[in-house]
N, C-alpha and C positions, 0 to 999 in steps of 0.2 A: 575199445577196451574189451580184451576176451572174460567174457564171464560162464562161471560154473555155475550149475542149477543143481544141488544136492535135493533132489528126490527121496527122502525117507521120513519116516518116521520114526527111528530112532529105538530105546527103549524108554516106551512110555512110564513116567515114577522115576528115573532114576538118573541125573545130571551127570553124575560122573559117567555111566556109559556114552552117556549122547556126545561127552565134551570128548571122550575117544573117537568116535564116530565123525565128527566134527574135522576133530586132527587129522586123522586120514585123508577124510576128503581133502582138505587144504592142503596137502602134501601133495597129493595126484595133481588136483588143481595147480598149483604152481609148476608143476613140473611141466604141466600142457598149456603154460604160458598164461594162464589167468590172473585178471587182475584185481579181482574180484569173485568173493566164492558167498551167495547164495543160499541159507536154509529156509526151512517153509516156517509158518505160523508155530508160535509155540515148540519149537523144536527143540530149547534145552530141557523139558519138564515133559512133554508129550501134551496132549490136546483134553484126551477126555481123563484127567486126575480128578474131576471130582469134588468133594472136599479136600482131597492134598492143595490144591490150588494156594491156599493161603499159606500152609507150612514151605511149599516151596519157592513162592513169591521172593525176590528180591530185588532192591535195590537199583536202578540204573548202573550204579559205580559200583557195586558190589561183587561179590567173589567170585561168582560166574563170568563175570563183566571183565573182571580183570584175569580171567583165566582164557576166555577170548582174546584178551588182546594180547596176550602172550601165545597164543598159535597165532595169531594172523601177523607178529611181528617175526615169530620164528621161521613164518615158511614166507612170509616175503609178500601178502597179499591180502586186500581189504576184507571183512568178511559183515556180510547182514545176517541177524537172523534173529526168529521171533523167539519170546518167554515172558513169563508176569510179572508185571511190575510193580513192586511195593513201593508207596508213596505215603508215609504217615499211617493213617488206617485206611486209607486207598487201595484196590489193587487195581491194575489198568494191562490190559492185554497186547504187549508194547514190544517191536521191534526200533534195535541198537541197532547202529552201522558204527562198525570200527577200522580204522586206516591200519594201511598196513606196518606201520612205526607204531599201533598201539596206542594211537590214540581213538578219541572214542569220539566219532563225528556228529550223530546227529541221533535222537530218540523219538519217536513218535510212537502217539498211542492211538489206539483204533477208535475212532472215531462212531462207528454204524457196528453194532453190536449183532450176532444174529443168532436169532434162536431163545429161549429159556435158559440154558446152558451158560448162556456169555449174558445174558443179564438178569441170571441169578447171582453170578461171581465175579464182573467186573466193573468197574467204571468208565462208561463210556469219555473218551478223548474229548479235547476242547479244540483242538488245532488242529485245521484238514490239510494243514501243506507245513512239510517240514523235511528240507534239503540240507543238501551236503555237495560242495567239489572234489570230486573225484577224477585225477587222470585226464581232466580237460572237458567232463562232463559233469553237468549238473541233473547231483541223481537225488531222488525224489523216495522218501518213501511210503509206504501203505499196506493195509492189512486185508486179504481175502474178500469180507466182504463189500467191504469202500469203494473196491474196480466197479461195482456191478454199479453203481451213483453215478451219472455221467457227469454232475455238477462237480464231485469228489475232483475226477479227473483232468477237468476241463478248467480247474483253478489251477493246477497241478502244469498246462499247460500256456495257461495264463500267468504263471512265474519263472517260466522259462528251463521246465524240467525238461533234461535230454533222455534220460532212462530214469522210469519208472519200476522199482523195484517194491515186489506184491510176495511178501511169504503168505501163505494160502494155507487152509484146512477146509479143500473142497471136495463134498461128501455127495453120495448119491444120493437122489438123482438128478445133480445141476451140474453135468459133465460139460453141458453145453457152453458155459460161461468161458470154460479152460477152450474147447472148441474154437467160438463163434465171438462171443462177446469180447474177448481181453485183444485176439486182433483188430476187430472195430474199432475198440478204444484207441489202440498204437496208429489206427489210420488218422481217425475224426480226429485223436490231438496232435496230429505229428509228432512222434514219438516212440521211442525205444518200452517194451513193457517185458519184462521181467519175472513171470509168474508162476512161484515156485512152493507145488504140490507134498501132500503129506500123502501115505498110500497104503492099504487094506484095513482092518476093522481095528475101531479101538472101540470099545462096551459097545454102546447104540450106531456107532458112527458108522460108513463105511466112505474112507476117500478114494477120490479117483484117479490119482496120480494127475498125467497129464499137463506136466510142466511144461513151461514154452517161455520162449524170448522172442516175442512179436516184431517186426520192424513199423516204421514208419508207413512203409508200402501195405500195410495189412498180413505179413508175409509173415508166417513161421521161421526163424530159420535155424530152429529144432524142437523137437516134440517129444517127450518123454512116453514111454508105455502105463502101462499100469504096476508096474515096481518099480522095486529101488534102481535106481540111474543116477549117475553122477554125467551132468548134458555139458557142452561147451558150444557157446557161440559169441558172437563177434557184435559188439558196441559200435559203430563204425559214425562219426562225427562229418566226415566227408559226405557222407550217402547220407543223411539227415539232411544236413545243410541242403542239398541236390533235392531229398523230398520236400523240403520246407518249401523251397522257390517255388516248386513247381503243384505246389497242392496247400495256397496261403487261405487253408479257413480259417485264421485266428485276424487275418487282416481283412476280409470279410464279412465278420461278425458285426450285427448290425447292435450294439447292445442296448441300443434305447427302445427296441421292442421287447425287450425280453421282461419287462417289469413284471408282468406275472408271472413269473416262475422264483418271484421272493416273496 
């Protein structure tokens, strides 16, 4: 499955530009065969709002939600991407995946909160794995700082995820993670990862861009700058299946020694 990495951060405060911004992308996207298009953490609302957090919080199924899936059913292609989620008097820091017919696949909340910032203003997730079938792949999703939890990911592999998909709000100086860390992961879990960056300052923050879609092999096979980019690479189910055989640490795992680590 070709998938898009939408690299931006958008206009922080303001939904209706970002859901422009959105649109575009999915246009180009589709047009370069993707089946699948990508935004980062928080990307309908912006990351560092603040107190706006609450007034612009909505809904899983709400207006945004359904305004997503009206671009991803018009241009023909799946789309992930992060925003706040209102749940009663909850807000939870929560990336939708919606099919490309518009329907709404799968919602996960972020589970590992990080910083003051995220847990002064959200409520940490209950549920570390939460999938969706996609295109013949079982795609997984998760929030920026969840990847860096190797247990996060490694249940993640332990349910049969094929691509892991990571909207991100990663700020300096942990450039290393986009680096070093999210390919480890896509090796030790065998596995597709997905890891798509928000990019220059919002108030305190500064992100690093540096999106990437890891292979199973450890392998980049694309790497964002530090701006906006709109990246495409290749999901590939063949070449998984071929890493799994030949690199089974999940059929390896010894897990009756592992008791200390609960």
């Amino acid at each position: 499955m070709r998938t898009a990495l939408l690299q931006s951060s958008g206009r922080p405060g303001s939904v209706a530009a970002n859901l422009k911004v959105l649109d575009v992308a999915a246009e180009r996207a589709a047009a370069a065969g993707a089946g699948l298009l990508v935004a980062p953490e928080m990307f309908l609302t912006g990351y560092a709002i603040g107190g706006d957090v609450p007034r612009l919080a909505e809904s899983a199924d709400g207006e945004s939600a359904d305004a997503v899936a009206e671009i991803a059913s018009r241009h023909g292609l799946a789309i992930a991407y992060g925003y706040p989620e209102r749940d009663t008097d909850q807000v939870f820091n929560s990336a939708q995946l919606i099919a490309a017919d518009g329907t709404r696949l799968a919602n996960y909340r972020k589970t590992h909160l990080f910083g003051c910032f995220e847990r002064d203003h959200f409520t940490p997730g209950q549920l570390p794995v939460v999938q969706a079938e996609l295109a013949g792949l079982r795609v997984g999703l998760m929030i920026c700082y969840d990847v860096e939890f190797p247990e996060n990911v490694r249940a993640h592999a332990l349910a049969g995820s094929d691509l892991l998909v990571v909207p991100t709000a990663q700020m300096h100086p942990f450039q290393f993670v986009a680096e070093s860390v999210v390919p480890v992961r896509a090796f030790e879990n065998q596995m597709y990862v997905a890891y798509v960056n928000r990019v220059g300052r919002e108030g305190e923050f500064e992100f690093v861009g540096l999106s990437t879609l890891a292979g199973p092999d450890g392998v980049a096979r694309t790497r964002a700058g530090r701006g906006e980019e709109l990246l495409l690479a290749d999901a590939d189910p063949v070449l998984l299946a071929a890493s799994r055989e030949a690199n089974p640490y999940l059929e390896d795992r010894r897990p009756g020694l592992y008791g200390s680590l609960l």
